[in-house]
N, C-alpha and C positions, 0 to 999 in steps of 0.2 A: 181241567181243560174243557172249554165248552166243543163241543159238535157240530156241523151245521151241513146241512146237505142243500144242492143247488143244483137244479133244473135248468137247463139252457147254457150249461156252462160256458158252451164253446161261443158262445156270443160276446161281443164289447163287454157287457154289464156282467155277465157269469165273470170273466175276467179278470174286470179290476173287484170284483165285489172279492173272487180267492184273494187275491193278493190284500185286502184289505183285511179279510180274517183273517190270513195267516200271520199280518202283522200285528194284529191282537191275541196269538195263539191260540186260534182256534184251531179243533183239528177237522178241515175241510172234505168232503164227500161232492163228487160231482157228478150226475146222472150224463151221460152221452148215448145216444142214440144211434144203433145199428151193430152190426158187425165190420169189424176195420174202416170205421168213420176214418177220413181222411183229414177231419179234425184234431184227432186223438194226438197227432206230435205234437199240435200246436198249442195243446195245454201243456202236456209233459215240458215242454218246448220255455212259456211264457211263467208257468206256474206249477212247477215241477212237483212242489207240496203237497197238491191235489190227489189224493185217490178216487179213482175214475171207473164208477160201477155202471155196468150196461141196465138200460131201461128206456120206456117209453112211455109218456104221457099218452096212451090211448090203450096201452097193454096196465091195467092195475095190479095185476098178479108183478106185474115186475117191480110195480112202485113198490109193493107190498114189501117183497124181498129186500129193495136197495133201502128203507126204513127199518127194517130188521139187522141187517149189516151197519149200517152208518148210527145208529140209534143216535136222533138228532137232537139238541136242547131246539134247535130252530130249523125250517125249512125254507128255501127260497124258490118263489115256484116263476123263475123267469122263463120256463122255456113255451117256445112260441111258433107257428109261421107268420111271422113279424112285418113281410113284405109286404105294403098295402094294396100296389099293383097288382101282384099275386095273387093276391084272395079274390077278384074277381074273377080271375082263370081256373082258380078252386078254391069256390066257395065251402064243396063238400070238407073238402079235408082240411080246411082253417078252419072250420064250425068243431072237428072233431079233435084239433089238437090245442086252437086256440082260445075254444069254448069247452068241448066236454071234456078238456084234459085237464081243466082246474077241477070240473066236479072228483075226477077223477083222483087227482092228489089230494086233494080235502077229504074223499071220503076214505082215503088209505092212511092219514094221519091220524084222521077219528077213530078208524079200526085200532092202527098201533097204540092210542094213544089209553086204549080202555077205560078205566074207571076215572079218568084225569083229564078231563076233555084240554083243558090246558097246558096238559106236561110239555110240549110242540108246539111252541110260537111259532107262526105260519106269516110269511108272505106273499102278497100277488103282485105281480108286477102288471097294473091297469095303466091307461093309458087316455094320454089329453085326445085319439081319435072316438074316443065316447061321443066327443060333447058334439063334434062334426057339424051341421049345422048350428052354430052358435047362439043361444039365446040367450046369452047375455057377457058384457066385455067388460074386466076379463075374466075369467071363468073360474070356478074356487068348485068345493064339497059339497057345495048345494046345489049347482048350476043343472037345469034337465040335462039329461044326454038326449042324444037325437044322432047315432051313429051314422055315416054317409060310406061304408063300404063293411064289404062281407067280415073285414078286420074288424073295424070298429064294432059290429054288434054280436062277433065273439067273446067279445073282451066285455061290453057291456055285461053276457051274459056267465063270465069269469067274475067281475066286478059283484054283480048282485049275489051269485053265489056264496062268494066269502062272506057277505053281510048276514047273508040266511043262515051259513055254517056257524058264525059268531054270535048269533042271536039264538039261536035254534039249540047249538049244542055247548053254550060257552068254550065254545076254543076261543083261544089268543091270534084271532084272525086279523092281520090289516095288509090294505091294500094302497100302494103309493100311487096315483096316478100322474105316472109319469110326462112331461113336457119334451118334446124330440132332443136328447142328448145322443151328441155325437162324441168323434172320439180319431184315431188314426187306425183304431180298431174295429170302426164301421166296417161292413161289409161295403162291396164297389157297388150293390143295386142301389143300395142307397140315395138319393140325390148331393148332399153331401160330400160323399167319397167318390161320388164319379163327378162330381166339381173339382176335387180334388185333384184327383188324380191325371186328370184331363186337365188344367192349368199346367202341374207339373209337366204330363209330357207335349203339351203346346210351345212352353217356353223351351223345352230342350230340342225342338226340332222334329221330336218324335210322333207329330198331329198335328192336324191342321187345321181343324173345328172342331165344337162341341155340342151337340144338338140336345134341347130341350124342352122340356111343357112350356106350363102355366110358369112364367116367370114375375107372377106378379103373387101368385100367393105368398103367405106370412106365416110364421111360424115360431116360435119362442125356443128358441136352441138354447143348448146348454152344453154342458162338457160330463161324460159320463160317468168318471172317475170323482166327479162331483155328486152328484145320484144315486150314485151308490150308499154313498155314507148315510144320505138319509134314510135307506132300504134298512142299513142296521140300526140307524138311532128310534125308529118303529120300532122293533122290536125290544128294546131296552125297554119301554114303558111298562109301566104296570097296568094299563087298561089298551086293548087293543081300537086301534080304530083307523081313518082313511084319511089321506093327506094328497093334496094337490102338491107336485114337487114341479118348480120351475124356475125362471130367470125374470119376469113380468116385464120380460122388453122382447119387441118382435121385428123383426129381420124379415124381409122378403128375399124370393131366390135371385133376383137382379140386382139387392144388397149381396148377397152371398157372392156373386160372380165378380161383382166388383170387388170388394177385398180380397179377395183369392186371386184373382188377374193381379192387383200391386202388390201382391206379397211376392212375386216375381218381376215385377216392373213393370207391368205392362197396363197403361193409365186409358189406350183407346181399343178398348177388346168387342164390341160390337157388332163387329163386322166378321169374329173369331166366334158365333154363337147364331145357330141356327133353329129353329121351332121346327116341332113336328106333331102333329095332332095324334100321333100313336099314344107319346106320352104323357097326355090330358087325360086327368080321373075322367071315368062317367060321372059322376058326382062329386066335384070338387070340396076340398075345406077352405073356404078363402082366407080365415084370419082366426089363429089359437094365439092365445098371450092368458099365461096363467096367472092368480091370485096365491102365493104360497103363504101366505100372512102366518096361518095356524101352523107351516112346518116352523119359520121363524119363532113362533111363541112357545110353542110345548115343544121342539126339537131342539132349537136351539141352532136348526140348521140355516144356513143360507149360501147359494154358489160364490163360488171363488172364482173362476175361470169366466170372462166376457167372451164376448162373442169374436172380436178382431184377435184374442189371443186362440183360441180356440182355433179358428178359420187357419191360421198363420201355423199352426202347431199342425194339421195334418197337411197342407199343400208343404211345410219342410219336411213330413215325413214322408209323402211321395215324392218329392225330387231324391231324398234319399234311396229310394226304391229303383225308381225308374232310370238313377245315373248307376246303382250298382247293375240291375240288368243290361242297362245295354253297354255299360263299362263305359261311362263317358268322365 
């Protein structure tokens, strides 16, 4: 039985990523953060499998430990402050969970891993906000990054990291750089799930607008339960290396409102959608559309889930939500 321990459990991709090793019999390890995380039922809750050891990407002695208990054949190092908004309100502490907590977990599998730099197939979970101003469409493994928020050149500096741990000390390092995959398991900051969520409760009576940015930038969405699998089929390899993981079609968020408005019927929403300049990056991404060519060829991988099924699949799981709350 293989082992696998997974950083950011309590996230969408921590999520379906358990459920998809537990359906290959893996035996799963999940790091969660704090003391009585308010998180903690809703693994036990979703993914009961899980054993769920205390740690923190910024404390290493704890990694140390939750590696010594889980003794991993692989590690998945999703955990993140993930929120792009976010990171320019704290910048400091997305540098030091979203950036120093990869060195962090790298250098505490290299420690466990001692004379075997390879025993610990390692993942990082990077990200299509690298590329941020885009220099080139659409964007694959070779493309410059050019990070456009305190997020994005975390992860860039997550992203290099692992290449210098894989080079420097042959571990079995890859990093998937992920394409914005959603899910019903989004968080509501999300833009996404507060589309979501906010269509669901407009059609039921429950609101009465939805206020938003840049309704014009693009974004290449996917479905997260798809994204995942390729985080494991990385690791399967015999040589470690970095993969663009995407859908290479891009959707603007005034495409997103629209499909989410008629998956409830509602064809003239316009006037149901308000701008507010709060929610404008200072430095916008205007347009990510991934190249996965190389996951299709050496993975084997490519998404299942489009984008209108995806959209359609969480506004029916907030109407789900929002008629059991208010019991309509």
């Amino acid at each position: 039985m293989k082992r696998a321990l997974i950083t950011g459990v309590t996230g969408q991709d921590g999520l379906y990523l358990s459920e998809l090793l537990l359906s290959k019999g893996y035996e799963v390890y999940g790091l969660i953060r704090g003391q009585n995380n308010p998180k903690f039922e809703l693994v036990e809750r979703l993914v009961p499998g899980v054993k769920l050891l205390t740690g923190d990407l910024t404390d290493m002695s704890s990694l140390i430990r939750a590696l010594n208990v889980s003794r991993p054949d692989e590690v998945y190092n999703l955990g993140a402050i993930s929120f792009v908004a976010y990171s320019w309100e704290n910048a400091m502490l997305t540098t030091d969970v979203t950036g120093k907590g990869v060195l962090n977990i790298l250098e505490a599998v290299r420690l466990y891993s001692g004379d075997d730099p390879a025993k610990v197939r390692f993942y990082q979970a990077s990200s299509s906000e690298m590329f941020g101003k885009v220099q080139e469409v659409p964007q694959r493994e070779s493309t410059l990054l050019w990070p456009r928020s305190p997020y994005g050149v975390a992860k860039v500096f997550g992203h290099y990291m692992t290449i210098n741990y894989r080079e420097s000390y042959g571990m079995h390092a890859s990093s998937g750089v992920l394409f914005n995959h959603e899910s019903p398991r989004r968080g509501f900051e999300f833009v996404t799930r507060k589309v979501s969520q906010a269509v669901a409760r407009i059609s039921l009576g429950l609101q009465d607008t939805i206020t938003m940015g840049n309704l014009d930038a693009k974004r290449d969405w996917g479905f997260a339960g798809d994204y995942v699998e390729a985080m494991w089929r990385m690791l399967q390899q015999d040589t470690a290396d970095d993969y663009v993981i995407s859908t290479g079609v891009t959707h603007s968020i005034r495409e997103l409102l629209e499909v989410a408005f008629a998956r409830v019927g509602i064809e003239e929403w316009e006037h149901l959608v308000t701008q507010d300049p709060r929610f404008m990056r200072p430095a916008e991404v205007e347009l990510l559309i991934g190249d996965s060519a190389k996951a299709r060829d050496v993975l084997g991988w490519t998404p299942k889930v489009g984008f209108e099924e995806l959209v359609g699949m969480m506004v029916d799981n907030d109407l789900a939500l929002q008629r059991a709350q208010a019991r309509l």
